[in-house]
C-alpha positions in Angstrom: 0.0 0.0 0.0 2.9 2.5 0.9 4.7 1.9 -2.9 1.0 2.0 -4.3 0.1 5.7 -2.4 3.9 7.1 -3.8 3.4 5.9 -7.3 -0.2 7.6 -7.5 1.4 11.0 -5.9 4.1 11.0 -8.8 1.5 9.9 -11.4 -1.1 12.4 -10.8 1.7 14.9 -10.9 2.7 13.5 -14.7 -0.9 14.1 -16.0 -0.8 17.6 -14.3 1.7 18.5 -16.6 -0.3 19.0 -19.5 2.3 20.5 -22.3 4.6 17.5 -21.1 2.4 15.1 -21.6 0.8 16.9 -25.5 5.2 16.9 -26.2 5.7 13.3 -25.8 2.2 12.1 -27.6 2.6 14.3 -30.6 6.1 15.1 -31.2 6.3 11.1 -32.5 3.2 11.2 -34.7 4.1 13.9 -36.5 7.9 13.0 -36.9 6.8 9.4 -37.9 4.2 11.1 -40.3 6.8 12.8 -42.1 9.2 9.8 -42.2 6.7 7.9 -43.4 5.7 10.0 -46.5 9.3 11.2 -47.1 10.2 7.2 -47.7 6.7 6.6 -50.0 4.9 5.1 -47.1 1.4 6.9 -48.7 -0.9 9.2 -46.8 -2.3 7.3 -43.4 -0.3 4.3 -44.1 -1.5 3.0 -47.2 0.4 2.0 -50.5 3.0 1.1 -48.9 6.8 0.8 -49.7 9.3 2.9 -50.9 8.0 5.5 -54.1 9.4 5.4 -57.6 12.6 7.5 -58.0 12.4 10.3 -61.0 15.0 9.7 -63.5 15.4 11.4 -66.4 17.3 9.9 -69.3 19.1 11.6 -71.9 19.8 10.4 -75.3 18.1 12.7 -78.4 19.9 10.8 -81.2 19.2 7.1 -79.9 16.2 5.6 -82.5 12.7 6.2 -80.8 12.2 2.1 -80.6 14.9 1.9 -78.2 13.8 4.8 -76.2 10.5 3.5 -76.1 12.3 -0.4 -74.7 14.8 1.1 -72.3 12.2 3.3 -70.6 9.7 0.3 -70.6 11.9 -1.4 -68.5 13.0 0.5 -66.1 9.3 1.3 -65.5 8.5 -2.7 -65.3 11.5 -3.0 -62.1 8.7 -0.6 -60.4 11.6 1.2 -59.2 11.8 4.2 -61.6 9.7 7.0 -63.2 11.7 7.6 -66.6 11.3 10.1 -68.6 13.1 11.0 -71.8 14.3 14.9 -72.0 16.8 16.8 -73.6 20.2 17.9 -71.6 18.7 21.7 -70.8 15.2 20.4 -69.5 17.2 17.8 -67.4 19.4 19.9 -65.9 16.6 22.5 -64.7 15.0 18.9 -63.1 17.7 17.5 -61.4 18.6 21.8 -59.7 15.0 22.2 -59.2 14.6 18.6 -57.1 11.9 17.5 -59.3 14.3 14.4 -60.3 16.6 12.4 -58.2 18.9 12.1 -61.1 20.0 12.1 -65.1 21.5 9.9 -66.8 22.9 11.4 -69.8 24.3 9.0 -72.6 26.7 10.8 -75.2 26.1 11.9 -78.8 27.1 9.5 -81.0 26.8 6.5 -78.7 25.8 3.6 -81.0 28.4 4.7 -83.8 31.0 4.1 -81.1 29.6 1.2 -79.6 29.6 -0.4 -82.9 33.1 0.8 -83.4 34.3 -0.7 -80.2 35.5 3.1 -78.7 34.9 4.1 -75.8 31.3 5.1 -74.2 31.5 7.5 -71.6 27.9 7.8 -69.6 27.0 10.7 -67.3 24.8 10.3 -64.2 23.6 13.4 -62.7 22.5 13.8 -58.8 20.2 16.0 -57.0 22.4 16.7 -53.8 18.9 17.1 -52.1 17.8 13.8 -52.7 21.2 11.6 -51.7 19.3 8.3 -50.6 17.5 8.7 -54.2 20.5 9.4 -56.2 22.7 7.3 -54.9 20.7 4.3 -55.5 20.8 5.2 -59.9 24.2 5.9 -59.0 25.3 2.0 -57.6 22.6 0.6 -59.6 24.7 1.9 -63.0 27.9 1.0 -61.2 27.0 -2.5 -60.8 25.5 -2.7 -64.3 28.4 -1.3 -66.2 31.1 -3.6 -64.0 29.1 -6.6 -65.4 29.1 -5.1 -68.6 32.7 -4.3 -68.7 33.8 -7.4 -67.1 31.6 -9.6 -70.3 33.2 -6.9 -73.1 36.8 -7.5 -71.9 36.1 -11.3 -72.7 34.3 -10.7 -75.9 37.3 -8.4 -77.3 39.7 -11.2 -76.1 38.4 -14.1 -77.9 37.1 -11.9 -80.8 39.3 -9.2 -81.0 39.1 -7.5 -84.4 34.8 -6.8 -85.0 33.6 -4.7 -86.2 30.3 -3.7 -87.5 31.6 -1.6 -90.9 28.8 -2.1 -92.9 26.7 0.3 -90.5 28.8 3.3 -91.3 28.4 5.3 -94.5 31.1 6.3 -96.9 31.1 9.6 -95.5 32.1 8.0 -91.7 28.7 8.7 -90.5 26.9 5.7 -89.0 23.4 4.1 -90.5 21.0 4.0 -87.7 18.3 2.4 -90.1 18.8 -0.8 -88.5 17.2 0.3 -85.6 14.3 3.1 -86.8 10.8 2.5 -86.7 8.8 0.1 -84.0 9.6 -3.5 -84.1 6.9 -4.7 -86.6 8.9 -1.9 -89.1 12.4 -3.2 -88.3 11.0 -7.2 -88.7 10.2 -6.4 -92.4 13.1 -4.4 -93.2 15.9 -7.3 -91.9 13.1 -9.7 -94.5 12.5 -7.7 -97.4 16.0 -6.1 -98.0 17.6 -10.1 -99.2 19.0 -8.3 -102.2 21.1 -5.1 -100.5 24.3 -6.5 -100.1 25.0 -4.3 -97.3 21.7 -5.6 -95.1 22.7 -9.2 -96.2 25.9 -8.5 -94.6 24.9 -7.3 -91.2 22.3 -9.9 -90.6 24.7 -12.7 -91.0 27.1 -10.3 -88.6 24.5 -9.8 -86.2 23.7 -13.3 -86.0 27.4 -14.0 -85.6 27.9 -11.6 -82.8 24.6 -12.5 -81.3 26.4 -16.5 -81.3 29.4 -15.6 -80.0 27.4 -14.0 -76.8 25.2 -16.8 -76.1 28.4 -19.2 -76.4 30.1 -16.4 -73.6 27.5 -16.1 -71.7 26.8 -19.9 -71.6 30.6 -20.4 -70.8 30.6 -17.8 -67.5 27.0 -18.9 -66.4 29.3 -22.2 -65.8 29.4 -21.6 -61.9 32.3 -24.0 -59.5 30.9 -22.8 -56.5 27.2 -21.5 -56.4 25.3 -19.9 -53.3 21.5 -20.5 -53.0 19.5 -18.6 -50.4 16.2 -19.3 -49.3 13.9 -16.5 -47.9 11.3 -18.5 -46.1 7.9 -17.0 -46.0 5.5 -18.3 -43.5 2.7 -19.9 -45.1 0.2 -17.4 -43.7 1.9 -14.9 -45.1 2.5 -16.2 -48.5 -1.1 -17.2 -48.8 -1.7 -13.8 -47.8 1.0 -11.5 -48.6 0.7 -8.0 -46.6 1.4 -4.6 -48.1 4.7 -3.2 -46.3 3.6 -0.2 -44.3 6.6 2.0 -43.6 5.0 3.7 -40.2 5.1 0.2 -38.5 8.9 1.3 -38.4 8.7 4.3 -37.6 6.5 4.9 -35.2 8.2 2.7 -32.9 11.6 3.7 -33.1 10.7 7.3 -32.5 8.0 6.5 -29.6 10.9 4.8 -27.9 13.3 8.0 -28.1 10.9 9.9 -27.0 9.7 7.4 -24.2 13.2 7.8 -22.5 13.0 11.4 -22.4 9.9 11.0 -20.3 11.1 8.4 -18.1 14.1 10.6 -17.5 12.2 13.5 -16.7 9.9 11.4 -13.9 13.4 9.8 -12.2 14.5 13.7 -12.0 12.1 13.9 -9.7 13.9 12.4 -6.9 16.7 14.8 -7.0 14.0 17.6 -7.0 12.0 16.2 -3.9 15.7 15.6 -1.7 16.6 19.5 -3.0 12.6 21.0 -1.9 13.2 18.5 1.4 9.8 16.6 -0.1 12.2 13.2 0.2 13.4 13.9 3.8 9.2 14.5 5.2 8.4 10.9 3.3 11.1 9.3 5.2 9.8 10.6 8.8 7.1 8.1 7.6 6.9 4.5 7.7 8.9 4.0 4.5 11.9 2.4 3.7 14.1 3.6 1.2 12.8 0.8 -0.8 9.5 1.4 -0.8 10.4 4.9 -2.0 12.2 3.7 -4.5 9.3 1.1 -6.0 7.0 3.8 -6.1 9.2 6.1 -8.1 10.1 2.9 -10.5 6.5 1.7 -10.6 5.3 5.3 -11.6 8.2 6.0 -14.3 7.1 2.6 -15.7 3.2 3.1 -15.5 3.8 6.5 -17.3 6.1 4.8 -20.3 3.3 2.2 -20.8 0.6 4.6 -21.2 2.6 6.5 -23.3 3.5 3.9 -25.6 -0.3 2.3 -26.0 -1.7 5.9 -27.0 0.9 6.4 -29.3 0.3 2.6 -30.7 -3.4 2.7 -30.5 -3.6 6.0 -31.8 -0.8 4.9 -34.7 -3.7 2.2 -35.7 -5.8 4.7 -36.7 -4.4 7.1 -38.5 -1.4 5.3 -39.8 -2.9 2.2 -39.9 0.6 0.4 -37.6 0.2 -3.2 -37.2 -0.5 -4.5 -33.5 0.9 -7.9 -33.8 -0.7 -11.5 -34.4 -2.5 -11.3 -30.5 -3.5 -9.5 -28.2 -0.6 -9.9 -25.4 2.5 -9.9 -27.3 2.4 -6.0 -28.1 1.8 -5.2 -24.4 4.3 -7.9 -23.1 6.9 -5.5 -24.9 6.0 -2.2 -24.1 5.8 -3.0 -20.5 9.2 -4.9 -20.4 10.3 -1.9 -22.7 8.9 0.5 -19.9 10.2 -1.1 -16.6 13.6 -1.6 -18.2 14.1 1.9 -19.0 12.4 3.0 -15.4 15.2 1.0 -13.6 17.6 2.6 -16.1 17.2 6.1 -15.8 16.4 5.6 -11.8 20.0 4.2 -11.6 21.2 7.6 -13.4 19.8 10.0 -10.9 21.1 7.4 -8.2 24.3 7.9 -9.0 24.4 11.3 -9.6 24.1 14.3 -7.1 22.6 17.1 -8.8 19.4 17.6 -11.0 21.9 19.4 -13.6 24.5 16.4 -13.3 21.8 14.0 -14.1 20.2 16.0 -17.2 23.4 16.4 -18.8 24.2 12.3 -18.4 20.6 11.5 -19.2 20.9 13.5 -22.5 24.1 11.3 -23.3 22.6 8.4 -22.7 19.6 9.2 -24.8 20.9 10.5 -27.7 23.9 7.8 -28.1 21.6 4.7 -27.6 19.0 6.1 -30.1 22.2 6.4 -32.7 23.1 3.0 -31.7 19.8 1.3 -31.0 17.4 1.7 -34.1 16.0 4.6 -32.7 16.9 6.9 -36.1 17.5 4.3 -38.2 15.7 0.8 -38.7 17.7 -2.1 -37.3 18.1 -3.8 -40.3 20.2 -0.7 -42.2 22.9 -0.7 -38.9 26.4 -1.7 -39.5 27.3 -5.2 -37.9 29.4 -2.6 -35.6 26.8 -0.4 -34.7 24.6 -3.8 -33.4 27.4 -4.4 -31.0 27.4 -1.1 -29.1 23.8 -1.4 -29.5 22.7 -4.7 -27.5 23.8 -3.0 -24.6 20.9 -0.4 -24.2 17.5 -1.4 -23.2 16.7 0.8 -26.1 17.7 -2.0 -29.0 16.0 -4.5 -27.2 13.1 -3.0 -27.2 12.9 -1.8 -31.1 14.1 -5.5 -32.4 10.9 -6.8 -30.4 8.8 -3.8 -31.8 9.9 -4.5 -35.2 9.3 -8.5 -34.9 6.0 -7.9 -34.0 4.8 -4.8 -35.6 6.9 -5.0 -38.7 6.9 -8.9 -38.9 3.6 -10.3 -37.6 5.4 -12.0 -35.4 4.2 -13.2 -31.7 6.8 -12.8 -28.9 6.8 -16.9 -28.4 8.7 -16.7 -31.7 11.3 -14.6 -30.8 11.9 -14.9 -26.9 14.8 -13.3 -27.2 14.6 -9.6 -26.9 12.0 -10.0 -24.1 14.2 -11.8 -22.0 17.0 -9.8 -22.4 14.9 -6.7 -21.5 13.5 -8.8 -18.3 17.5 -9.4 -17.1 17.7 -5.7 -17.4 14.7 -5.1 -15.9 16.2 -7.4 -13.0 19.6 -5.8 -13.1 18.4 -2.5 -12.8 16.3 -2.8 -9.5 19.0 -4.8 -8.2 21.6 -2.4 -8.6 19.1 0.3 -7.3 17.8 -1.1 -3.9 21.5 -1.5 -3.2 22.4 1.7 -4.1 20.1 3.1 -1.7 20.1 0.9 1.3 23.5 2.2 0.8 22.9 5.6 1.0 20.1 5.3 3.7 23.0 3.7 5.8 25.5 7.0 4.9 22.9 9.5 5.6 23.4 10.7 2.3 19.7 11.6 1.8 19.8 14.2 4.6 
């Protein structure tokens, strides 16, 4: 009864403080909201997954039918929105923001590819959209490295091709070949049997075309081969699920913010011992541990509710997952809660002044949110980053958020994280009721 009548004097005192209370409910929402558009995650949670990047592509000399199949297929990976410009348009998109990035490809480009010179291809990037533009940017990289890597055989088994009977008298090259749709370019390759010069590149082209297939055949030829297996649960591959980007957010940033507010509640005790509140509660029957259950069980009742209205309310507008049941969510948040409580009650333990414990309690917060998923998902971290990580609460916490948010997945799947955060929880209180029998016994609360 004596820990139950301090925690309900420290909890009405959280819900007196109104603006405290409006800081640590909104602030996430509307910092998840904009994370969640920013990354394509749609308006209230819907149509999910990461938007189509703008690129522009630049090329005014290239035949429209392979205009028409390059942009086709970029469009078909679902990953771009292409559009075909020239270099003065594209360079007033890419400044202006309206497209991640250009890629540019040189004047003259199939007369030297033909030729076997060298093709030198442009990529330009929109500084304000780095995530964006670096993503064209590897994603040519890798493309031309396999490219270059196939060429370099070709050219050393085959060394002297050329394609000469697509280049005029004048030096100019014939980009007949490739003009018109595909129904136009079909008849042309049939119906011209008696121009020598057609007769010659078909029975070129099909040599080239040969020689390729017998390369490619030759490297696709692997010693060692590596096969992995994403296994989908059958639930979910008989009923795939949209990914909705706010079941990442939202928890990463409801955790930052839910260490803030536990650090401001285990403030509290150095601000009762400096107002003399903590010296009048010890003239009554209460132990030093009683005192400091109350302050943990409030810190942890406040988390708690702070983390099902932002959940609950998350549900509704963003439309956040709440797991498979109904008990693994709340398992979580309240081992999430009381682990942080002990936490932040061990850091005004230790220290002896309200300003001493702020400027430690900001540390604390603001590396273990770098380091625990708190800014950036889990799964994006450095292998180095996860090892500073597992020890804060904080990590914990967000890997069993994002199995059961993010993944559907019940807590008897992954018992992991919620033990670890129940050790803590342990470890904490432990370390606390020592800390203050021991001061108790020094007198240093007086």
């Amino acid at each position: 009864m004596r820990v139950k009548a301090l925690a309900r004097k420290d909890i009405q005192r959280f819900f007196s403080d109104r603006r405290a209370l409006v800081v640590n409910l909104v602030l996430p929402l509307i910092l998840t909201f904009i994370m969640g558009i920013s990354f394509g995650g749609g308006m209230f949670g819907k149509g999910g997954g990461i938007s189509a990047i703008p690129l522009v592509l630049v090329g005014s000399d290239l035949p429209e039918m392979l205009k028409e199949r390059l942009a086709e297929g970029l469009r078909e990976s679902e990953m771009f929105a292409v559009t075909w410009t020239d270099s003065l348009q594209a360079d007033a998109l890419v400044r202006s923001g309206q497209a991640a990035a250009a890629v540019v490809l040189p004047p003259g480009i199939l007369e030297d590819f033909f030729r076997f010179e060298n093709v030198t291809l442009e990529v330009w990037k929109d500084p304000g959209s780095e995530l964006k533009a670096g993503i064209v940017e590897q994603i040519i990289s890798r493309t031309l490295r396999q490219y270059q890597a196939g060429e370099a055989a070709y050219l050393g088994l085959w060394p002297q091709q050329e394609y000469s009977e697509l280049i005029r008298e004048d030096g100019s090259f014939d980009d007949s070949l490739f003009s018109g749709d595909t129904r136009q370019l079909w008849q042309r390759w049939r119906e011209t049997s008696d121009d020598p010069r057609w007769v010659e590149a078909r029975q070129n082209m099909a040599l080239a075309i040969d020689r390729h297939l017998a390369l490619s055949e030759a490297l696709q030829e692997p010693v060692v081969t590596l096969t992995v297996h994403d296994k989908t649960p059958i639930a979910e591959e008989n009923n795939p699920q949209e990914v909705n980007l706010f079941n990442y957010f939202l928890p990463g940033f409801s955790v930052f913010f839910l260490m803030f507010a536990v650090s401001a509640s285990a403030r509290d005790l150095h601000r009762e011992m400096a107002a003399g509140t903590f010296q009048r509660q010890m003239l009554a029957p209460v132990t030093g541990a009683d005192f400091l259950l109350g302050k943990w069980a409030s810190a942890s009742f406040q988390g708690i509710f702070q983390l099902l209205v932002l959940f609950l309310v998350g549900a509704v507008l963003f439309q956040v997952n709440l797991g498979p049941n109904l008990w693994s969510l709340p398992l979580a948040v309240l081992l999430c809660c009381t682990s942080a409580a002990g936490l932040f009650l061990l850091i005004a333990l230790i220290t002896t002044s309200e300003k001493m414990m702020d400027s430690i309690s900001t540390v604390v917060v603001l590396v273990s949110a770098m380091v625990g998923g708190n800014m950036m998902p889990l799964d994006s971290l450095p292998a180095w980053v996860h090892s500073f990580g597992q020890f804060g609460f904080n990590y914990w916490a967000n890997l069993s958020f994002n199995n059961i948010m993010g993944k559907n997945k019940s807590c008897s799947e992954d018992l992991q994280p919620l033990l670890v955060l129940l050790l803590m929880t342990a470890g904490f209180m432990v370390i606390n009721l020592v800390l203050v029998r021991f001061k108790m016994r020094k007198g240093v609360q007086a």
